[in-house]
N, C-alpha and C positions, 0 to 999 in steps of 0.2 A: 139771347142765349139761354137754352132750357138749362134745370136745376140737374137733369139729367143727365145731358152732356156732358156738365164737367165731373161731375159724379161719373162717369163710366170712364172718361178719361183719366181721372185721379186713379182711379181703382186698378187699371187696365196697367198704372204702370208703377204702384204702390212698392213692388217688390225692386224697384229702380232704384228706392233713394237712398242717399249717403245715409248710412246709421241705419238703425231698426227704430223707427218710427211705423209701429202697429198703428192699426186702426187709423190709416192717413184716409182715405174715405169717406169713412163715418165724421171724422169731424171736419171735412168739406162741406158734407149734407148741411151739418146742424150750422155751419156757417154763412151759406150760401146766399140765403136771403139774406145779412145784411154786410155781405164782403162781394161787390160785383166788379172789385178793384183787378181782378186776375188780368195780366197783360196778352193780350193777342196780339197777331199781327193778319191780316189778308194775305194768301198770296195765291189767289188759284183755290184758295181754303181755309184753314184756321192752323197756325201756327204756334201751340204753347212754348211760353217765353219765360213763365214763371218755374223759379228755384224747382227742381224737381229731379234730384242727382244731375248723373249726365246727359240725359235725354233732354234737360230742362232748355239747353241755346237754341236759337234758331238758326237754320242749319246753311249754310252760304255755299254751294258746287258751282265753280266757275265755268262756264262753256266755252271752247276751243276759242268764239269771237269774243272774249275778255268780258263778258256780259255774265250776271250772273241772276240767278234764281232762288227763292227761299222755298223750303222742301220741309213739310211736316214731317218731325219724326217719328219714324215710323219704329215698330219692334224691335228687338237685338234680333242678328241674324241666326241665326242655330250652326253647329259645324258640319258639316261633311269631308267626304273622303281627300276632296282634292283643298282643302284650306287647312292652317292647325291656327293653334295660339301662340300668340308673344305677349309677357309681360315686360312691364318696369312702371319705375315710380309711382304703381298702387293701381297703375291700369294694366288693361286686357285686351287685345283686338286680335281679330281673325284676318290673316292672311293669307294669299294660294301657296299650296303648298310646296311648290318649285319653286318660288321666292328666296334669295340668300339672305344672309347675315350683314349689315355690316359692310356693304360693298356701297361705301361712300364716303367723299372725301379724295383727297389724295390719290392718284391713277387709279377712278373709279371705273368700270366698264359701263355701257350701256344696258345692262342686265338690271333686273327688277330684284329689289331688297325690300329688308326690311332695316329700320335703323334704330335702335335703343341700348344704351349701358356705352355706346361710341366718346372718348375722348383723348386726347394726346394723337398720337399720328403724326405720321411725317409732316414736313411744311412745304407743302406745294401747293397749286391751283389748279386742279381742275375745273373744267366747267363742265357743269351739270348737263348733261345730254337732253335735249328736248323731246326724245324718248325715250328716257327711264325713267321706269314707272316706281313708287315707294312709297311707305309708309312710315313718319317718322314719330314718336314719343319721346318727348321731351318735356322741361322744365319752364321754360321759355316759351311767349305769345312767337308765332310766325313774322320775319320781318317783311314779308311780301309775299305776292300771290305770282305766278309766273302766268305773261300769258302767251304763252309760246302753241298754243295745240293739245294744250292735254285738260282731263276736269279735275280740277283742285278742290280743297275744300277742306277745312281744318274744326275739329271742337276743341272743347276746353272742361276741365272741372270743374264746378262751381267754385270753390276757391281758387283757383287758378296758378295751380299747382302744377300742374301738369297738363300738355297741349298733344293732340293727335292733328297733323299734319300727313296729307294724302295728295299726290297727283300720280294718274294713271291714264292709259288711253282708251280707257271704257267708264262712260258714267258711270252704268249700273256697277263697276269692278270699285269705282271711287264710292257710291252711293254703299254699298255692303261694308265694305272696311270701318266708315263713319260708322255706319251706325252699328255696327259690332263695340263700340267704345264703351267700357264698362268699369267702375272701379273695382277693387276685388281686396280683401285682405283677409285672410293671405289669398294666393293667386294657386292657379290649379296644382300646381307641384308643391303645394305646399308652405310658398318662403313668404314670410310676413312682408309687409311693404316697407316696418322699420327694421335697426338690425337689433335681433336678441339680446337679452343680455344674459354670458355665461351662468349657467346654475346648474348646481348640483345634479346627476344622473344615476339610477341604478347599474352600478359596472356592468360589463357581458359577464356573464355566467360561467362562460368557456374561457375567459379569465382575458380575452384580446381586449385588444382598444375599442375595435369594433365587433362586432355581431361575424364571425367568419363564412356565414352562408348568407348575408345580404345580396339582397333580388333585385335592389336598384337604388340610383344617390343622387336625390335632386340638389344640385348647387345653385345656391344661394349667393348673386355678388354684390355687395356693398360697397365694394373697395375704392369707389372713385369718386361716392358720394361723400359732399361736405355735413349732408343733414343726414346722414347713418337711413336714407331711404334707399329698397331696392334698385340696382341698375338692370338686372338681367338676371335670367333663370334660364336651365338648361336638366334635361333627366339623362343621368347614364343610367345603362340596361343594358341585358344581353352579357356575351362574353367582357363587353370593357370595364362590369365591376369587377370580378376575380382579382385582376393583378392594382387594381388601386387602395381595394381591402387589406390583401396579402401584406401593399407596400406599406402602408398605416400600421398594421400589427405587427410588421419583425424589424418596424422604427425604434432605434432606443427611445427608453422614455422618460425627455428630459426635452426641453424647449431648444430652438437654435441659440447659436452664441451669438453677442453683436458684433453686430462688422465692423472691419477694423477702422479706426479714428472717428466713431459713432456721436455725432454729437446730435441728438434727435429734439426737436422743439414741439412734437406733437405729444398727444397720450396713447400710446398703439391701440386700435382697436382692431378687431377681427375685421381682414375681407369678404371673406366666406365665410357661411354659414352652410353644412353641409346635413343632408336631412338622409341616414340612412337606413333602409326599411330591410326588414327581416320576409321570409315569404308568409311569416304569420301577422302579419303586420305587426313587429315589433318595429321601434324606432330608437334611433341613437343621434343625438344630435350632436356633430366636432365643429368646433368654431376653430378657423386658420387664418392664422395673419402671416402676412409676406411683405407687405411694401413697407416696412419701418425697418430700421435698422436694430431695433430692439423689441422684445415682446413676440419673437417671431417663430410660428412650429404650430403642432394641433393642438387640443383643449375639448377635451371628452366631457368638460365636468366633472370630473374624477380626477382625472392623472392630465400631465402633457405628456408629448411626444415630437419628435424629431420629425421635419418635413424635408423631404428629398426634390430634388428638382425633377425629377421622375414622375412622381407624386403632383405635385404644382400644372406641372405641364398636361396632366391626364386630365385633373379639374378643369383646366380654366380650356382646354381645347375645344369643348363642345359649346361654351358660353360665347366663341368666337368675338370675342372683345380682347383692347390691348393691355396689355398690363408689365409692372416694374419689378425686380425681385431684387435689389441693390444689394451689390456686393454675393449675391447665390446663397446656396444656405450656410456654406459655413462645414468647419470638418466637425462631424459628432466629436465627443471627449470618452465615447467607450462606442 
């Protein structure tokens, strides 16, 4: 193996790796001659195996006869018209863009999803259709590979933290998705991978809670997570900020009350983390908590405020994940 090779290989995918580890090439080179330990594997080619972010596994797509193939990784795929993004748990992947949310589980259809921030849900069993096609992000190795007809195929993060999970009824549809797997922090709307911690903000100006001409509100949900890591993001725009602005600002401003016989054993922390931008790009950041019995309303950093179930319901409907609000908000005290 030439000194070249891995030198263009290292280089080629330097801007890949977990952290900012500059100059990852250059000190390939200077190592090269007396580190020839880098792990390959053969398969049709040359496989890199070694730590190198997420690109670093080698890559396993199961073929319809349960037989499988190890496949060089190749580039992240770029997006186009007909694919978007989903995040969670500090990754990224590209899926088509007719793709739903969240339709899995419990009377799942045979329709193609995607599935990340999913937990609670009714208790039933469905069985997984042998043609539905999905991508899942999760916490969790895969407990199995199905081999029912479709190409499977799962990575992992080097810590292994987090698993991308794929079967589809097109290789190339499973080969793309893989290798779109990327960590990101924060992720393209903005929401860090862990949750914030409240601090201090310059009020609005206009004297609201928020910015009253914001152009758009990426939601941030943390709310299901034990380790305060992202579950899901979602951007409102268009006409459906107006009335979740409106509802924020002519909230009293005073946190909800606890619900009644509250006897709470956790520390509330925020759900959401709400990222709202001005068309100048200003930014305001409200952190909202709802699934505690106490600790519960918005948080500007400045002031709280009163959260309506109105309000609740506007957030959390485009992040299509389920979620608790016990006991509702509660009657304001003015």
């Amino acid at each position: 193996m030439s000194e070249d090779l891995v030198r263009d290989v290292f280089a080629s995918r330097e801007h890949l790796v977990d952290g900012s580890q500059v100059g990852l090439a250059d000190a390939v080179r200077q190592r090269v001659a007396r580190r020839r330990r880098v792990g390959w594997v053969a398969a049709g080619g040359l496989t890199l195996v070694t730590a190198l972010g997420v690109t670093a596994a080698a890559l396993t797509v199961a073929r319809p006869d349960g037989t499988a193939s190890l496949q060089a990784p190749p580039a992240a795929a770029t997006n186009g018209p007909a694919w978007r993004w989903e995040s969670s748990l500090g990754a990224e992947i590209e899926v088509p863009a007719h793709w739903a949310v969240n339709d899995y589980g419990c009377n799942m259809t045979d329709q193609p999803t995607v599935v990340r921030g999913l937990t609670g849900g009714r208790a039933c069993l469905t069985p997984e259709p042998s043609t539905k096609e999905l991508a899942i992000l999760q916490s969790g190795p895969p407990e199995s590979t199905p081999h029912d007809g479709r190409y499977a195929g799962w990575r992992a993060s080097p810590s292994g933290d987090v698993y991308l999970i794929v079967r589809t009824l097109d290789r190339d549809r499973t080969q793309r998705i893989l290798d779109s797997f990327r960590l990101v922090d924060p992720d393209r709307l903005g929401c860090p991978t862990h949750r914030p911690a409240v601090r201090p903000q310059q009020p609005d100006p206009g004297g609201g809670f928020v910015q009253s001409d914001a152009a758009s509100i990426a939601v941030c949900s943390y709310y299901v997570s034990s380790d305060g890591r992202l579950q899901a993001s979602a951007e409102v725009t268009g006409d459906d900020v107006g009335p979740i602005v409106a509802g924020m600002n002519a909230a009293p401003r005073h946190r909800n009350p606890p619900t009644d016989a509250c006897i709470e054993t956790r520390t509330p922390a925020p759900d959401l983390v709400l990222l709202v931008r001005g068309p100048r790009d200003q930014l305001t950041r409200v952190w909202v908590t709802f699934s505690y019995c106490t600790g519960r309303g918005l948080d500007n950093g400045t002031g709280q405020a009163y959260l309506t179930d109105v309000v609740l319901h506007q957030l959390m409907r485009p992040l299509k994940t389920t979620y608790g609000w016990p006991g509702g908000p509660g009657k304001p005290t003015d």
